[in-house]
N, C-alpha and C positions, 0 to 999 in steps of 0.2 A: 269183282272189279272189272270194267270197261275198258277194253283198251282203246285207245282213238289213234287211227290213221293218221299218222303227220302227212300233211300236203307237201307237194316238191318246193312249193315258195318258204316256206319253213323253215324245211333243212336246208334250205341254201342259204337263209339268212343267219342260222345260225351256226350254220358252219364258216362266212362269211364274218360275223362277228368271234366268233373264235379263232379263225385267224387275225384279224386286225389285233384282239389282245396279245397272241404269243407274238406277234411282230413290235407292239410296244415293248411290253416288256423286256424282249431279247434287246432291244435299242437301249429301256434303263440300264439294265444288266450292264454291256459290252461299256457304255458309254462311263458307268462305276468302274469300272476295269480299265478304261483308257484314257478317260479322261479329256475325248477325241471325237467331234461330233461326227467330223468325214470316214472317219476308222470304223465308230460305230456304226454309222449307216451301211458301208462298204463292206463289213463284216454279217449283219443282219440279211442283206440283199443277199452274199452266195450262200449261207447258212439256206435260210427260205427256200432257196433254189433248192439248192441240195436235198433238202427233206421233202420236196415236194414231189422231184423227182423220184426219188427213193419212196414218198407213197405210193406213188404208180407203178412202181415195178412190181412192188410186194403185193400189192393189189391182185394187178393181173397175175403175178405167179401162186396169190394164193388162192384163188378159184379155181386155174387148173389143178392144183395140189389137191383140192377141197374136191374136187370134180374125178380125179384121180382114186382117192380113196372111196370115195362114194361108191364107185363101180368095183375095187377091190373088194369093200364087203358084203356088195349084191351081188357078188361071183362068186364069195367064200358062202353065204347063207344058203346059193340054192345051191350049191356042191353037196352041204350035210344035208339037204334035205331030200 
């Protein structure tokens, strides 16, 4: 089996479109629950924020983390060796 290179226009669009769905939907959602179109939107907008923010931290903390171990077990291997 082939794997094929996704282009950067790609994943942008498609990450791009998978945010605009969790942004609808979080609007049906909030909106079944309040009953409040100003509520729901006011509620979706710092929700979004929130988690967007919160991907970029984990992000970056998880490449150094990721970058961190990496070098723990290329310093553990050539010890035994």
């Amino acid at each position: 089996m082939t794997q094929v290179k996704e282009s950067k226009k790609r994943s942008l669009l498609k990450a791009l479109s998978y945010r605009i769905i969790c942004i609808i939907s979080m609007l049906l959602i909030t909106f079944l629950f309040t009953n409040n179109v100003n509520q729901s939107i006011y509620i979706t907008i710092v929700f979004q924020s929130i988690q967007t923010v919160l991907y970029y931290l984990t992000k970056g903390y998880g490449q150094k983390f990721q970058l961190q171990v990496n070098i723990y077990y290329y310093t553990t291997l050539n010890n035994k060796f």
